[in-house]
C-alpha positions in Angstrom: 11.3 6.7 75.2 13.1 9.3 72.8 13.9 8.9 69.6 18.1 9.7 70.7 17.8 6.8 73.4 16.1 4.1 71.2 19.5 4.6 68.5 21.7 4.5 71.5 20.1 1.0 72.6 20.1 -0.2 69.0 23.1 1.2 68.3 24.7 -0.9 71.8 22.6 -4.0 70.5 24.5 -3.8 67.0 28.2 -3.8 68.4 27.5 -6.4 70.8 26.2 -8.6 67.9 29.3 -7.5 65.7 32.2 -7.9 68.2 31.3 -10.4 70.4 33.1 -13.9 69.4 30.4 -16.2 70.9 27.7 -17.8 69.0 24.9 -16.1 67.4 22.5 -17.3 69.6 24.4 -16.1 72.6 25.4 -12.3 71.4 21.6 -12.1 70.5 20.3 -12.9 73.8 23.2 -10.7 75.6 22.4 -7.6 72.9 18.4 -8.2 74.2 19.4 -8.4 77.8 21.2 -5.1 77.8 20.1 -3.2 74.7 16.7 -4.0 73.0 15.0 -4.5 76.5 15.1 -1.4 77.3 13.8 -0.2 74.0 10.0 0.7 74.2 7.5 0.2 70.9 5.7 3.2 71.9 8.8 5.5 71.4 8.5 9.2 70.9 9.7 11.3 67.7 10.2 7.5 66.4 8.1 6.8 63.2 5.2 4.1 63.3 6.4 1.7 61.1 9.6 1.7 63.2 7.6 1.7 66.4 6.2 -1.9 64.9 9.9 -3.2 63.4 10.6 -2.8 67.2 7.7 -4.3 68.9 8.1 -7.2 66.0 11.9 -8.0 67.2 10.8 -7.6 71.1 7.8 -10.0 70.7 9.9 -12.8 68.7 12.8 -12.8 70.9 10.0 -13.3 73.8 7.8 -15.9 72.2 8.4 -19.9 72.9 7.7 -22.1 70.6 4.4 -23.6 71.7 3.8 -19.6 71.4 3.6 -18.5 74.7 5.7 -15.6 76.3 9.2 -16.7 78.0 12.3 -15.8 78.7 14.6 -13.7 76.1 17.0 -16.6 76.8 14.5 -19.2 76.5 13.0 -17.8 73.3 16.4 -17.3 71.7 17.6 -20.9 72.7 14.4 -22.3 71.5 15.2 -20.1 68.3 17.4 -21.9 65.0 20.8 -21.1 64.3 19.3 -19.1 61.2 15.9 -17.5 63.1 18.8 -16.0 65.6 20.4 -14.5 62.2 17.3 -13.2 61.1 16.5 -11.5 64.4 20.2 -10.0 64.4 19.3 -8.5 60.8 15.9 -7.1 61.8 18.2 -5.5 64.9 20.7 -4.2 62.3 18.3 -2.7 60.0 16.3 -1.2 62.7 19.3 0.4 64.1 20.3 1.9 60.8 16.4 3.6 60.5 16.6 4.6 63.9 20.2 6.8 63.8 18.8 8.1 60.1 15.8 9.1 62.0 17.5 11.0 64.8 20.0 12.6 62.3 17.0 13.8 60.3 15.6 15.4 63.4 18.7 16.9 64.3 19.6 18.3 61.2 15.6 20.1 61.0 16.4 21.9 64.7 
């Protein structure tokens, strides 16, 4: 996945978390579902350690508690009000890395 696409999902993930009036619990599973799902770890022109910030928020919005894989809606419901709020942050930080990223690229074409 490109560098461009990964902000655009993260980007997508970030407004749904900011504007949506439901619980936190619920924008972060609907910001997964249709955002951060279709982020990849293994994205190109995207720097390593943000390749892992990724693969960290995709892995704990997939784990259960007992630690097996599940559901992103399972793993979120399972999550607390304040792991959900961490998980948003993590999503929000990643999102501002990823645009300065692809503005740094752009700006060195």
């Amino acid at each position: 996945m490109d560098l461009h696409y990964a902000s655009e999902q993260f980007g997508n993930a970030v407004h749904e978390l900011a504007v949506n009036p439901a619980r936190i619990k619920e924008r972060l599973a609907r910001a997964c579902l249709e955002s951060i799902h279709y982020a990849s770890s293994s994205s190109t022109n995207v720097s390593p350690d943000l390749n892992r910030a990724i693969a960290e928020v995709q892995a704990r919005v997939t784990t259960l508690p007992n630690g097996e894989h599940g559901s992103i809606v399972d793993a979120i419901e399972a999550m607390t009000e304040d792991e959900a709020s961490d998980v948003a942050r993590q999503i929000c930080e990643i999102e501002l890395r990823l645009d300065s990223e692809a503005t740094d690229l752009s700006s060195s074409r």
